[in-house]
C-alpha positions as CSV (number, residue, x, y, z in Angstrom):
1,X,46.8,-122.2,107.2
2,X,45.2,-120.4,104.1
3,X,46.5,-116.7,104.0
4,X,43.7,-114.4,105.2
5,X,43.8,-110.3,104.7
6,X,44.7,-108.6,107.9
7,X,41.5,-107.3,109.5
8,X,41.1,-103.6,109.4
9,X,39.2,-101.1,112.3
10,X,36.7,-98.6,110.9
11,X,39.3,-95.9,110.8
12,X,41.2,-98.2,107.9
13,X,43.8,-98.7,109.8
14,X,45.5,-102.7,110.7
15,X,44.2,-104.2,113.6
16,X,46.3,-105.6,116.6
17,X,47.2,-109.2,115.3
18,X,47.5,-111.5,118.5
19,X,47.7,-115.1,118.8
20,X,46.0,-116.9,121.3
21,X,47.3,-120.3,122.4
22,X,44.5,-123.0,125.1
23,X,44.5,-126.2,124.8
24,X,40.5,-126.6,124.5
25,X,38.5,-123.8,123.5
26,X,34.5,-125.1,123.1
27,X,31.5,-123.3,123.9
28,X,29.6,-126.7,124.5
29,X,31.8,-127.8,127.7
30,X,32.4,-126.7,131.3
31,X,35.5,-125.3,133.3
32,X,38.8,-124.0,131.2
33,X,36.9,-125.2,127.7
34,X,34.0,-122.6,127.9
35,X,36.1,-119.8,129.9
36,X,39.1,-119.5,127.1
37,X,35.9,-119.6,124.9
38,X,34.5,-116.8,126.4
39,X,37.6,-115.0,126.4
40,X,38.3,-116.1,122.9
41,X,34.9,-114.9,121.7
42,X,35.4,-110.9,123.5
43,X,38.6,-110.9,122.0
44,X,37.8,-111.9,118.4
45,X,35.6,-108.8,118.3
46,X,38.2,-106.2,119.3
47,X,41.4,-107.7,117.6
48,X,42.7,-109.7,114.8
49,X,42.9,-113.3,116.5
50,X,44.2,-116.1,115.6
51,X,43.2,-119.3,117.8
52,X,45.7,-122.5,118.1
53,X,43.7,-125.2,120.2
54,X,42.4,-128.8,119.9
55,X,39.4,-129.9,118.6
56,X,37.4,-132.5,120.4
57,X,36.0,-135.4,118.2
58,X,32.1,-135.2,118.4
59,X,32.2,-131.6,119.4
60,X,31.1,-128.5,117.4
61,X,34.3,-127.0,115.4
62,X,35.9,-124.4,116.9
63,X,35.8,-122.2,113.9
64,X,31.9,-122.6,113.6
65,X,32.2,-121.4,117.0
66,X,34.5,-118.4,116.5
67,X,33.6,-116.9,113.2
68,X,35.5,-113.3,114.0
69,X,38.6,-115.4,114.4
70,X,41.4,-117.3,112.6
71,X,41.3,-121.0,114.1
72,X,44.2,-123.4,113.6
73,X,43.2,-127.0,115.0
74,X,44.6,-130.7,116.0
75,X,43.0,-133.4,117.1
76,X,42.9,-133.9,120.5
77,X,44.5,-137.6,121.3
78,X,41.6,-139.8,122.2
79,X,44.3,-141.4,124.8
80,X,44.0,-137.9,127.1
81,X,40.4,-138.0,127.1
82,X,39.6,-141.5,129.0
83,X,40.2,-140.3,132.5
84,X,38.2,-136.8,132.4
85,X,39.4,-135.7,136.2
86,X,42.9,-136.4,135.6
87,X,42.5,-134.9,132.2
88,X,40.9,-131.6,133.8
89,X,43.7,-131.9,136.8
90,X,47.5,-133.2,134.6
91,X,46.4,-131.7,131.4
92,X,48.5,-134.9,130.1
93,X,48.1,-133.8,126.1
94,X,49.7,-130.5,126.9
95,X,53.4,-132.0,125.7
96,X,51.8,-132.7,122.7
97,X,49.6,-129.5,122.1
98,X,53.4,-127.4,122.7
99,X,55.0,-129.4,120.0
100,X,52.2,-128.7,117.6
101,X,52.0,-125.2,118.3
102,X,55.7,-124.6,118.5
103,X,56.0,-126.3,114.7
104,X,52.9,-124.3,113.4
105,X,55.0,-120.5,114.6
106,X,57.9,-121.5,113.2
107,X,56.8,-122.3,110.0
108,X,54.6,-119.4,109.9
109,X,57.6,-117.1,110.8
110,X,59.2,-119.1,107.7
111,X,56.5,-117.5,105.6
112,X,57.4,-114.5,107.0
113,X,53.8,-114.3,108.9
114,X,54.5,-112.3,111.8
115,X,52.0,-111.5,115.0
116,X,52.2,-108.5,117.7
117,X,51.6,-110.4,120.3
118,X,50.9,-113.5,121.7
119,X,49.1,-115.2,124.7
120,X,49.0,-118.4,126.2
121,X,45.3,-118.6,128.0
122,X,45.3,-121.4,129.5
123,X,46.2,-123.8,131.3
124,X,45.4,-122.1,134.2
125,X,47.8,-123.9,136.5
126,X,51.0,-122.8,137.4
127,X,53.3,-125.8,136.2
128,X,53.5,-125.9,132.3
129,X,56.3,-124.7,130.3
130,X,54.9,-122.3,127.4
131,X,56.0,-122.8,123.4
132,X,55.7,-119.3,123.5
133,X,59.5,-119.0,125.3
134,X,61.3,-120.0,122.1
135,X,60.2,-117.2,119.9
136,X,61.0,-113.5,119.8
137,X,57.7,-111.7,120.4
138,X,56.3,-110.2,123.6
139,X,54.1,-112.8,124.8
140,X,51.5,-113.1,128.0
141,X,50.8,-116.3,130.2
142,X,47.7,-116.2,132.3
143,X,45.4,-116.0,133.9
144,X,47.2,-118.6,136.1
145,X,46.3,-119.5,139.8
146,X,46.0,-122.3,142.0
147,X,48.9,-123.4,144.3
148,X,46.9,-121.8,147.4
149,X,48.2,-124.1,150.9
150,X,45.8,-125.5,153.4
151,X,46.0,-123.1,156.4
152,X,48.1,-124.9,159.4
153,X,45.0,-125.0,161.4
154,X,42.4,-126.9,159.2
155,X,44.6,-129.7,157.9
156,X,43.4,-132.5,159.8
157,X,40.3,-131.8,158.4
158,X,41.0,-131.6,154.9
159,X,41.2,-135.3,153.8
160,X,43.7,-137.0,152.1
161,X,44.1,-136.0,148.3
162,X,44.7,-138.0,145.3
163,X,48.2,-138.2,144.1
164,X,48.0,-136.5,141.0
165,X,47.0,-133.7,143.7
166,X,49.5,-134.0,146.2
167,X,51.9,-133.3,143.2
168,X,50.7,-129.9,143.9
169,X,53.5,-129.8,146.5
170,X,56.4,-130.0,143.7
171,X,54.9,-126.0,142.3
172,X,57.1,-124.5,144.6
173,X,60.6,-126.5,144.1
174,X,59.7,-126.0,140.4
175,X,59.6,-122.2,140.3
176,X,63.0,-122.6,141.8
177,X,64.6,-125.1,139.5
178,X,62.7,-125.5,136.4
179,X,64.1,-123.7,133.6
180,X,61.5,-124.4,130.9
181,X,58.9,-123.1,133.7
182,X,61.5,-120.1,135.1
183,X,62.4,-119.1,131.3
184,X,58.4,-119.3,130.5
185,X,57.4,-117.2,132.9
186,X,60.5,-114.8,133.0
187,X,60.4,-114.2,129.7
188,X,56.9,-113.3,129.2
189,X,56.1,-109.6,128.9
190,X,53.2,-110.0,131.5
191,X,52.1,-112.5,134.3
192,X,49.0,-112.8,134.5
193,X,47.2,-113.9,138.0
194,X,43.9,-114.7,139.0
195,X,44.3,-112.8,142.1
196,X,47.3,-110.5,143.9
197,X,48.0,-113.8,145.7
198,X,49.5,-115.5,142.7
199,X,52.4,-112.8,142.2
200,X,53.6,-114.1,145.8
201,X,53.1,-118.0,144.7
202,X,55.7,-117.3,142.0
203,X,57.9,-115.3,143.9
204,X,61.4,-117.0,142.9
205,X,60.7,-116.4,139.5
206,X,61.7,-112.5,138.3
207,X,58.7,-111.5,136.6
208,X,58.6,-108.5,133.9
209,X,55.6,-107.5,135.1
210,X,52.8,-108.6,136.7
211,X,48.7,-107.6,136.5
212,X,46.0,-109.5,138.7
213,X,43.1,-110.1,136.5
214,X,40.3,-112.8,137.3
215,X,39.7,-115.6,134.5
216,X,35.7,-115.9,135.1
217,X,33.5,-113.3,133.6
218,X,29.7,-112.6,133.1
219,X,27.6,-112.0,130.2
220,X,25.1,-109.9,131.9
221,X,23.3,-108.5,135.2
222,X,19.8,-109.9,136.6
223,X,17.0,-107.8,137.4
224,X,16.3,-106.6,140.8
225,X,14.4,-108.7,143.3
226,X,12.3,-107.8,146.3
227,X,13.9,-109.2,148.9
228,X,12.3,-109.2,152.4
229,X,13.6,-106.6,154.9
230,X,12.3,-108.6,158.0
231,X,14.9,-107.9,161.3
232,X,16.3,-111.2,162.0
233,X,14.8,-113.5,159.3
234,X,17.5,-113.8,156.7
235,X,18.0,-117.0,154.0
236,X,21.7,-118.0,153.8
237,X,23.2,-119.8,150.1
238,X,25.9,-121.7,149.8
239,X,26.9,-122.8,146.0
240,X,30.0,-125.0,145.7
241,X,31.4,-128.4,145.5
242,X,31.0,-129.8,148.9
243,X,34.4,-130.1,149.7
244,X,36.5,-128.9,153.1
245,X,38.2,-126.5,151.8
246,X,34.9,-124.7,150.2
247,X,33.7,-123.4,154.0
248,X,30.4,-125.5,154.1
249,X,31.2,-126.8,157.3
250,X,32.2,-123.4,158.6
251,X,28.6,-122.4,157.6
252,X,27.2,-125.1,159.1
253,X,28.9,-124.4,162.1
254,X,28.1,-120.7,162.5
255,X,24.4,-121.9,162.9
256,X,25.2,-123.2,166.3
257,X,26.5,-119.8,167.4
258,X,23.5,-118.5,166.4
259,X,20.8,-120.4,168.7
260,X,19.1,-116.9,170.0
261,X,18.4,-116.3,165.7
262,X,16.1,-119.0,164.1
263,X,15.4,-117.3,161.6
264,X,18.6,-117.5,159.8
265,X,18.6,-120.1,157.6
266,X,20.6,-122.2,155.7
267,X,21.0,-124.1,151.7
268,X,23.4,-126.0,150.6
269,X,23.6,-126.8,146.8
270,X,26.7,-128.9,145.7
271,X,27.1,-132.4,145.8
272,X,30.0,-133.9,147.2
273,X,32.9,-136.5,150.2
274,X,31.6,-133.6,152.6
275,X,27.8,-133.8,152.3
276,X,27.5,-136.3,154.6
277,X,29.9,-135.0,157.2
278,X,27.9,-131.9,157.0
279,X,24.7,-133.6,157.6
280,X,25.7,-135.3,160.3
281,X,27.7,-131.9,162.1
282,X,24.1,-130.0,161.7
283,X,22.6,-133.0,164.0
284,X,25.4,-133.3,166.0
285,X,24.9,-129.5,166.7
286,X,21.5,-129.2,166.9
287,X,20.4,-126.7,163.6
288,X,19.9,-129.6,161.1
289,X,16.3,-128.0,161.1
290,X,18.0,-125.0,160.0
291,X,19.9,-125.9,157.4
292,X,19.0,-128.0,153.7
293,X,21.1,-130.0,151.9
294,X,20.0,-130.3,148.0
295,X,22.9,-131.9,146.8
296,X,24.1,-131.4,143.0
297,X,21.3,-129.1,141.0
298,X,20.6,-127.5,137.8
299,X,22.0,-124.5,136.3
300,X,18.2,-123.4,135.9
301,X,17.4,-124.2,139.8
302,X,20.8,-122.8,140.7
303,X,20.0,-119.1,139.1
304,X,16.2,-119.6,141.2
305,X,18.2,-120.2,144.5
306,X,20.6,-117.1,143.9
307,X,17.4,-115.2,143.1
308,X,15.3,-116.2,146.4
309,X,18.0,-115.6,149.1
310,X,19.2,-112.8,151.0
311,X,23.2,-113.7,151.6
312,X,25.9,-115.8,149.4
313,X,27.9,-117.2,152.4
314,X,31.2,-118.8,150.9
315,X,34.3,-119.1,153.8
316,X,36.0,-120.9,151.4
317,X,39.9,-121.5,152.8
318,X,42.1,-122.3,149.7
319,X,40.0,-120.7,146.7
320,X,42.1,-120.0,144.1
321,X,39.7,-117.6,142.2
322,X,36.3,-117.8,143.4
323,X,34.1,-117.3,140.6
324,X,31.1,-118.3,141.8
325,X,31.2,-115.5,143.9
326,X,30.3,-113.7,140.2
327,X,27.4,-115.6,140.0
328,X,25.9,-114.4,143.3
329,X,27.0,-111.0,142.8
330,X,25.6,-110.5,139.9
331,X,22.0,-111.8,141.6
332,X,22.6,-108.6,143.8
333,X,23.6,-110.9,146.9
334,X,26.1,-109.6,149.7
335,X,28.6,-111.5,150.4
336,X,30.3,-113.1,153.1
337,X,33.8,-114.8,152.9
338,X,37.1,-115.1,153.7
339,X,40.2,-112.6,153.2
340,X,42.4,-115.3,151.6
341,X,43.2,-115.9,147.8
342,X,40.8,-114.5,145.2
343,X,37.5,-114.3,147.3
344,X,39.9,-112.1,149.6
345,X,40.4,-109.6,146.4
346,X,37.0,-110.0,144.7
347,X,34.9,-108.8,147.4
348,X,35.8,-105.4,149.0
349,X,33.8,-103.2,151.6
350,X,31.5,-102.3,149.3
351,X,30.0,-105.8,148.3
352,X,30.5,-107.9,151.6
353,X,32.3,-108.6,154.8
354,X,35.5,-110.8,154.2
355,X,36.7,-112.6,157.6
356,X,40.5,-113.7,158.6
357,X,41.2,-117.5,158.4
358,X,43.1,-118.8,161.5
359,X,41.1,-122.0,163.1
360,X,37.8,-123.6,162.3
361,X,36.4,-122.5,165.7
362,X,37.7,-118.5,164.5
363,X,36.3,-119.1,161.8
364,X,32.7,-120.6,162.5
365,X,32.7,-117.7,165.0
366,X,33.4,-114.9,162.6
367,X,31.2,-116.6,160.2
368,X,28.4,-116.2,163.1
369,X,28.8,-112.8,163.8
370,X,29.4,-111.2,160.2
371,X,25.7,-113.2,159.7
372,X,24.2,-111.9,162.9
373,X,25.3,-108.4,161.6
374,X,23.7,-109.0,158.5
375,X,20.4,-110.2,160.0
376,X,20.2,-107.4,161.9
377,X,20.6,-104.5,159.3
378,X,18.3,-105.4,156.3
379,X,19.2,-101.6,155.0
380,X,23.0,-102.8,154.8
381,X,22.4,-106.0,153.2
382,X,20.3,-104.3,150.6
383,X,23.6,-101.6,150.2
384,X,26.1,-104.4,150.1
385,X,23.7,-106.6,147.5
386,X,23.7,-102.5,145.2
387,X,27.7,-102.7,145.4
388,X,27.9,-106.3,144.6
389,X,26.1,-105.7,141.3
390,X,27.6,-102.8,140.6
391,X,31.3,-104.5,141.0
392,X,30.7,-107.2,138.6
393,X,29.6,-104.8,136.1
394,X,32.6,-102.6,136.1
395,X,34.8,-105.2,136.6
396,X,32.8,-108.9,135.3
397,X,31.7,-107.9,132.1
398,X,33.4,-110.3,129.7
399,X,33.2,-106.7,127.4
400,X,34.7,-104.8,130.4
401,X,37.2,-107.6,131.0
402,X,38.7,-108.3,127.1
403,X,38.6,-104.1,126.9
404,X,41.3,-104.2,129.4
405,X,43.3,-106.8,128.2
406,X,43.3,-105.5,125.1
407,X,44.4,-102.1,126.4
408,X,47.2,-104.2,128.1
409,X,48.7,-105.9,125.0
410,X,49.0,-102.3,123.3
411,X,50.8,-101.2,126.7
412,X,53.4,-104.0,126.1
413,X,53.8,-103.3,122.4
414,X,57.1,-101.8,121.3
415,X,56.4,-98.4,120.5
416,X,56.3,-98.7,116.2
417,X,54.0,-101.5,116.3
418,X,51.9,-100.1,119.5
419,X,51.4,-96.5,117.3
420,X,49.9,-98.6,114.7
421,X,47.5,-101.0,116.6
422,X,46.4,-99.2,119.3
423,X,42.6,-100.8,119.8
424,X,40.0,-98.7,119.3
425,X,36.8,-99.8,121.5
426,X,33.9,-99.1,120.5
């Protein structure tokens, strides 16, 4: 890598060097890609950063992408990239991406180039071993999440899963055995997590120190919408693969306890195995009338659905992090979901009523009544919708949210370097 001057704040004075470490970092794609971009992008503003990643072929550089930042690139190997889902799930090029970034540090430090701190982003998963563990500098992992169990209760509804996703299972023997993972993670100044949940997930590991800190973000607010205040008429979203585990069926469910109130209504937008057991548990019950299945839809026709309802309902079981939650909250939408992994610390009292997971039929049934409470008090949906917005932007703002993690990497400084480059946000 070229030399480059050290970037300087407006006081004169060095800014914080970090190194960030994610596999794929692109603006142009979905899921981890775009987050770390986001990330990436907040943080090249407020620090010195220098970006280690792959580049996709037939994708946008990285550097175009990221001119604030230092970006150091590989190729990513075209062999990783033929089986997208297992790509996204095994992250099979991450061996690969370690050695390279492992090499790149240590010949830097043989230059003499030195960082205060660095972080690996992503993956988000709990299972790989970080480069970072070989080198003497406070380093960060995380956001990490994931490794959430299927409750007792709802597994013989949860269908089989893949094999790549029953390896899942291993996580826990791992944090007990594996001591690339155990040194990774017990080494690093700070675990991130995506939600409290995750601290408990690793809990054979001794951490240094732990923070919860969601990887999803939002760029901005919408405006407010009249919604209708009518007693008892109330139009119910849910956004979200159509999976078991996402609470669709729940939803669907909750209809049927809720004969005596026609006017709640129900939409579905996600495409997927549970669709059609959906469909056919709505005629089975009775509400199919009630409730409309759109399937898979676009981003634009998603943000028109968020705008045009009155409740996000999102029972989702074994959510890791629950960003789409975000998305309706920033739409001003209460919320209703369940107190379990990262919807269970996302929403709080003032945004939305979170319900206990125990059976399906508990759970239909709370589902039922925290809607019937809803659809009965237009002023507290209208309350819960203010507090929803006014969560995400204190706490969802990708500003907001690299702020803090800035503040964080000068807290986990040693105290020469942290006097030096503390960040000063503007």
């Amino acid at each position: 890598m070229a030399q480059v001057e050290i970037r300087v704040d407006q006081s004169g004075s060095p800014m914080m060097r970090v190194l960030l470490i994610a596999p794929n970092v692109d603006a142009t794609d979905v899921g981890e890609a775009l987050i770390a971009f986001k990330w990436a992008r907040a943080l090249s503003e407020r620090v010195d950063l220098t970006l280690l990643t792959f580049q996709r072929d037939g994708r946008e550089s990285v550097a175009a992408q990221l001119p604030m930042a230092k970006v150091v690139t590989w190729p990513e190997p075209a062999w990783a990239r033929k089986h997208e889902r297992l790509n996204a799930m095994l992250k099979p090029a991450w061996p690969v991406f370690a050695r390279h970034v492992r090499r790149w540090i240590t010949d830097q430090l043989k230059r003499n180039e030195r960082f205060d701190i660095a972080h690996q982003l992503m993956p988000q998963a709990a299972r790989y071993a970080s480069p970072l563990r070989h080198f003497d500098m406070p380093f960060v992992i995380g956001p990490l999440g994931g490794a959430l169990e299927t409750p007792e209760a709802f597994r013989s509804e949860v269908a089989s899963a893949p094999l790549f996703t029953r390896l899942r299972a291993l996580d826990a023997y791992r944090f007990r055995h594996d001591p690339w993972l155990r040194a990774s993670y017990s080494q690093a100044a700070c675990i991130l997590g995506v939600a409290p949940y995750v601290r408990d997930v690793l809990g054979d590991v001794p951490l240094q120190r732990f923070e919860a800190m969601l990887e999803l973000g939002i760029d901005d607010v919408e405006p407010e919408v009249a919604r209708p205040q009518l007693p008892g008429q109330m139009r119910v979203l849910h956004v979200g693969r159509a999976v078991r585990t996402k609470g669709l069926r729940d939803t669907v469910r909750a209809l049927a306890h809720l004969r005596d109130m026609p006017g709640i209504t129900l939409t579905s937008a996600g495409s997927g195995e549970e669709l059609d057991l959906c469909r056919a548990e709505a005629e089975r019950l009775g509400v199919s009338d009630r409730v409309e299945f759109l399937g898979q839809v676009p981003r634009d026709q998603l943000e028109t659905l968020y705008a045009s309802h009155d409740v996000f309902c999102f029972p989702s079981f074994r959510e890791p992090a629950g960003g789409v939650l975000y998305e309706a909250m920033r739409h001003g939408l209460p919320v209703v979901t369940a107190n379990r992994g990262g919807p269970g610390w996302i929403v709080d009292d003032t945004c939305g009523l979170r319900l206990p997971v125990e059976t399906p039929e508990q759970l239909a049934k709370g589902v039922a009544d925290a809607l019937r409470s809803l659809a009965q008090d237009a002023p507290s949906r209208t309350r819960l919708g203010a507090g929803a917005k006014a969560k995400v932007l204190r706490e969802g703002l990708w500003s907001s949210k690299a702020d803090r993690l800035v503040d964080l990497y000068a807290d986990l400084l040693p105290t020469a370097i942290r006097q030096r480059s503390i960040p000063k946000h503007s």
